[in-house]
C-alpha positions, 0 to 999 in steps of 0.5 A: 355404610350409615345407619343413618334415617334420611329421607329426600325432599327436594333439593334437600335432604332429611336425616338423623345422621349425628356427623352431619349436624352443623354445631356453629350454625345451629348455634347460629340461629339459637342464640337469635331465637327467642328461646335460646337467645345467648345460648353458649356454643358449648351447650348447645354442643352437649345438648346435641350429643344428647339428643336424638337430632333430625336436621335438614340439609341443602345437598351440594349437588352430590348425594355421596357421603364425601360430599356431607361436609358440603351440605348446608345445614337448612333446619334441625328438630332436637329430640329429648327422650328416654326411647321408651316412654316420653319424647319433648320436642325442641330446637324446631327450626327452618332458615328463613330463606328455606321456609316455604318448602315443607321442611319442618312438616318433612322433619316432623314427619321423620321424627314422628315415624322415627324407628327409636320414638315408636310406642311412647306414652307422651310427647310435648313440646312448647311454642309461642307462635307455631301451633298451626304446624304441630296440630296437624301432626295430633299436638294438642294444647295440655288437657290439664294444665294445672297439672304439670309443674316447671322449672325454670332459669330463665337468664341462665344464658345471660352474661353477668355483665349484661345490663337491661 
């Protein structure tokens, strides 16, 4: 039996279980993503095992764990954490033929309640262009942004012989 968190939504299912994540096509969608663009498979395989992950899934038919590898992988939202005091949100995303359903609020929603993320002092996150759904959950723009620093690579997936 799985410890697994899930939680029904329709016709899909909502779940932390890591042996459900589809690698291929998360990858599939990051590197068409405007923040992971050329991202390699392998990374995002490491980054996986590193995370806590919750992914949405358009079940088969069937809701058994034998029927796992027949369900789709629809969404997924990455969690970075220490379980302690700090999670950042990333890798938010729902198939475009799936949005309109509820899936990343139901994804939200999960990782928010989620049993290893209860009592941190912060969470964060970036977006361009979603800030409609992640304010309801409480997300705010940063109160004092001068205060944080970053640093970044931003073509570290870029392939040596790619020319602009």
């Amino acid at each position: 039996m799985s410890n697994a968190l899930e939680h029904s939504h329709g016709p899909y299912l909502i779940s932390d279980d890591p042996a459900r994540l589809e690698a291929t096509a998360i990858h599939a969608y990051l590197t068409r993503s405007y923040w992971s663009e050329n991202i390699p498979l392998e990374t995002v395989q490491r980054a996986l095992r590193g995370s806590l992950c919750i992914g949405a899934y358009l079940l088969s038919g069937e809701s058994s764990a034998a029927k796992a590898s027949e369900d789709t992988q629809v969404g997924l939202v990455r969690i970075i954490s220490d379980h302690a005091t700090y999670a950042y949100l990333c890798d938010v995303y729902v198939l475009e033929e799936h949005r309109g359903h509820g899936l990343s609020k139901a994804m939200l929603a999960l990782t928010l309640r989620h049993p290893k993320l209860q009592g941190l002092r912060s969470w964060s996150l970036r977006t361009r262009d979603a800030h409609g759904l992640y304010a309801p959950f409480g997300f705010k723009p940063l109160e004092h942004p001068e205060s944080y620093m970053a640093l970044r690579f931003p073509d570290v997936y870029r392939q040596p012989d790619e020319d602009e």
